[in-house]
N, C-alpha and C positions, 0 to 999 in steps of 0.2 A: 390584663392583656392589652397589650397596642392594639389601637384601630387598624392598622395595617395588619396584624396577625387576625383578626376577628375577621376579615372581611376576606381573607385566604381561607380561611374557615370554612366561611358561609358559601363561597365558592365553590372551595371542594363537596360542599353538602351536596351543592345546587346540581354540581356536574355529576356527583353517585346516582342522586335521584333519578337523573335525566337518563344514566346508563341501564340504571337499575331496570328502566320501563321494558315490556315487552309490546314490540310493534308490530301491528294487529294490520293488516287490510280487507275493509271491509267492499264489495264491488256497488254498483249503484247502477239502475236503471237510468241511458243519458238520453232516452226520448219519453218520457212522461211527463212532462208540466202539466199543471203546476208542483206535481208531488214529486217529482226527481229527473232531473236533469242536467244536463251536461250545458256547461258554455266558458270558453277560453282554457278546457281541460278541467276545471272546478267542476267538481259535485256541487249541485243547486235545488232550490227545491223546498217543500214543506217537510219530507224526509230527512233532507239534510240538516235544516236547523234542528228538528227534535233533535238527531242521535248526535249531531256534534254536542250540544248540550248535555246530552245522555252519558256522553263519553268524558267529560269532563267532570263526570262524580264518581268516575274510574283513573285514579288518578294510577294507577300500577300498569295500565297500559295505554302505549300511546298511538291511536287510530288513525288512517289514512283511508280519505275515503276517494274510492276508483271509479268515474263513470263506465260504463262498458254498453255495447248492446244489451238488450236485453236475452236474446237469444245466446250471446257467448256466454252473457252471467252464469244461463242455467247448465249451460256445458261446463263451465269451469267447476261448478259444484260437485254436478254427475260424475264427473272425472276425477273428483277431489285436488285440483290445481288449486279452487277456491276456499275461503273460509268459510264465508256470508255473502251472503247478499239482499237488498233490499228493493223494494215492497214486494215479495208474494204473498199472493192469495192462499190458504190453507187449504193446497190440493194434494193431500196425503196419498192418495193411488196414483193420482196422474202422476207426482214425481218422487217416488220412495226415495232418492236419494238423499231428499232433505229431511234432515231433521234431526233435534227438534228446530222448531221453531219459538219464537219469543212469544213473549204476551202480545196478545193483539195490538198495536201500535196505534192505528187510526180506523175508523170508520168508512166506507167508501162505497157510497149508493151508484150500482151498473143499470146505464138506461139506455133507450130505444131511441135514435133521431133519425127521421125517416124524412126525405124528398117530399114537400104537398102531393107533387104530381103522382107518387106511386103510391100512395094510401087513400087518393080520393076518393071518398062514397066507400070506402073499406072499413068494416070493423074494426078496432083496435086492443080492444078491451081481455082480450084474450090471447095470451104467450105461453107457448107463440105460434099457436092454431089460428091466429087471426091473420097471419102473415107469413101462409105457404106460398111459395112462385114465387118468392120475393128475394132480391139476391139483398146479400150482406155483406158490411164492409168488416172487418175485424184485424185488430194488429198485432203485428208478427210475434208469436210466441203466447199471447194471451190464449187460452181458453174461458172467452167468457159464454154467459148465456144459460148454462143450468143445462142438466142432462136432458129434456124433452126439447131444445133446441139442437143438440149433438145427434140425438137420435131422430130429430127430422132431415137433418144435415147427409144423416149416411143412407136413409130414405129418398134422399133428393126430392123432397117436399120444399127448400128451401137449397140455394147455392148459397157459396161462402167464395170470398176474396179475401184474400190475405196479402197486406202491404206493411211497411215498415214507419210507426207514427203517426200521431193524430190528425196533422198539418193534411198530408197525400190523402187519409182517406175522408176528411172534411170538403178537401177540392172535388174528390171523386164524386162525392154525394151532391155537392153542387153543380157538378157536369151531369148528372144524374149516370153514369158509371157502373154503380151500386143505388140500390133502392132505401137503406137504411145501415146506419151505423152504431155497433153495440160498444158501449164505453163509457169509463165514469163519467157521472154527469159535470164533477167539475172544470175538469181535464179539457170535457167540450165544451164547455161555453168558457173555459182560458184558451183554448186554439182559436174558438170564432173570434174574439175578439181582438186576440193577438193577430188574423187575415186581415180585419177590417183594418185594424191600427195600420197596415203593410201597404193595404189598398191594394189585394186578391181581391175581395170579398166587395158589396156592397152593404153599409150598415142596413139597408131597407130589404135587405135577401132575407128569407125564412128558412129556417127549416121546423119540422114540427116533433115535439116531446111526444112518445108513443107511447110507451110503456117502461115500468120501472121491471126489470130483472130480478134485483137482489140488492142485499147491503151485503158486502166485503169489508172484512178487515187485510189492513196490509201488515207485513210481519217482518222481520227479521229474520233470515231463514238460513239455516247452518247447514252444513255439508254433513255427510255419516259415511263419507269416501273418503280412502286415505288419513285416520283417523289420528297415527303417530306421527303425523306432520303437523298436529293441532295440540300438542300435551296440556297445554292451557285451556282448550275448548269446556269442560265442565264449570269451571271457576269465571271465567266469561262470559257464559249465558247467564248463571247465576248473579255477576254481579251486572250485569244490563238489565237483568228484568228488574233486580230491588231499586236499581237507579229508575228506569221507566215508569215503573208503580210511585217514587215519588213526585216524578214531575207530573204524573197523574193526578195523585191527589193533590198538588199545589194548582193546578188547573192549567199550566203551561201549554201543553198540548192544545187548550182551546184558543189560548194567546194566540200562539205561532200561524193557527188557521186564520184565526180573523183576520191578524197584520197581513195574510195575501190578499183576504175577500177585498180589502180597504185602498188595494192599490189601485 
C-alpha cells in the first residue's frame, strides 16, 4: 500500500475512534481548594488530576469536566439534569438522589478551627459538648460535623452560619464573626495560606486546631434521577472504579497529593 493510502487509513481509524466515544459530563465543586476548584472556567484541583487520569483508562468515553457551585452540583443531580458530580461525602439519607456512588476516591480529615479569643480557658477535648454558645462557620451545602453537632444545632446549644467558601468564612473567624470553623483540614491551611500569600491575613495571626470531627472520604457520586438519559451509567461506574482501584494500587493517588503538599 502507498504511504499516502496508509496514512488516509490511519486517519479514518483516528476520526471512527474519536466519533465512536461517548461524551460524558462530569460537574465539579469550583470553591474547594485544594481538592477541586474552579479558575479561568477549568476544573482544578487534587480531584481533578485523579479522575482526568482516571478517565483516560476509559478510552470508550470521552469526559468534560464542569466547575459548578457546589450547591447547583447537588440540584443538578436531584433533578437528574446531572450525571456526576464530584467530591461528596457518603450521606446516603441526607441525599437519596445519589447513587451509587464510586469507591472511595480520597481520604479527608474534617477539623475544628476556632478564634484563640472564643475558646480561652474553655475545654476542648470534647465534640462537640465542649463548644455550646459557640457560633459556627460552615459552607454552603456542606453538612459537616456528625449527627451530635446537628442535633445541638437544632437545640440551639450552638448557632450555625452558613456562607459560600473557605476564603469568607476564614475572614469571618478572623474578624471573629463566628467563633469557630468546621472544615477539611487541608482545604484550611490552603486558604490560610493562600490570604497570607494576598496579604488579607497576617503570617503571625493564629487561629487554634480544636478538634478533629471525622475522616471523609470524597466520592464520585452519580445521579438515580432521570435514569434513560444516562443508558451508559452501569458500564461507567463500572469502568471508573476498575480504572480507580488501579491507580490505587500503583499508588498515584498518594503522588498527586504530595505534588500539592510540595508547592
Amino acid at each position: 500500500m502507498k504511504p499516502t493510502g496508509l496514512l488516509i487509513l490511519l486517519f479514518l481509524g483516528l476520526a471512527f475512534s474519536c466519533y465512536s466515544q461517548t461524551m460524558v459530563t462530569i460537574y465539579a465543586d469550583d470553591d474547594y481548594p485544594p481538592y477541586s476548584y474552579e479558575q479561568n472556567g477549568v476544573a482544578k484541583g487534587i480531584y481533578a488530576d485523579i479522575l482526568r487520569e482516571t478517565f483516560n483508562k476509559m478510552p470508550e468515553y470521552r469526559v468534560i469536566l464542569q466547575p459548578v457551585p457546589w450547591k447547583r452540583g447537588l440540584k443538578l443531580l436531584e433533578t437528574g439534569r446531572g450525571f456526576a458530580l464530584y467530591p461528596p461525602y457518603f450521606y446516603q439519607h441526607q441525599r437519596p438522589f445519589i447513587s451509587p456512588y464510586s469507591k472511595p476516591i480520597l481520604k479527608e480529615e474534617v477539623v475544628v478551627y476556632c478564634h484563640p479569643d472564643s475558646v480561652r480557658g474553655r475545654r476542648t477535648t470534647r465534640w462537640p459538648n465542649d463548644f455550646y454558645q459557640l457560633k459556627f462557620g460552615l459552607n454552603e451545602g456542606f453538612s459537616l460535623g456528625g449527627e451530635a453537632f446537628w442535633s445541638a444545632v437544632d437545640k440551639k446549644e450552638v448557632s450555625l452560619s452558613i456562607v459560600k467558601g473557605h476564603h469568607k468564612n476564614i475572614m469571618r473567624l478572623y474578624q471573629q464573626e463566628i467563633d469557630c470553623y468546621i472544615n477539611d483540614r487541608l482545604s484550611i491551611l490552603w486558604a490560610l495560606s493562600d490570604l497570607v500569600n494576598r496579604g488579607d491575613i497576617s503570617a503571625s495571626s493564629e487561629l487554634i486546631l480544636t478538634a478533629t470531627v471525622s475522616s471523609e472520604y470524597g466520592y464520585l457520586g452519580f445521579t438515580n434521577q432521570n435514569e434513560q438519559s444516562y443508558p451508559y451509567k452501569e458500564d461507567f461506574v463500572n469502568q471508573f472504579n476498575n480504572a480507580l482501584t488501579t491507580m490505587i494500587n500503583e499508588g498515584r493517588i498518594e503522588q498527586i497529593v504530595a505534588e500539592y503538599l510540595t508547592r
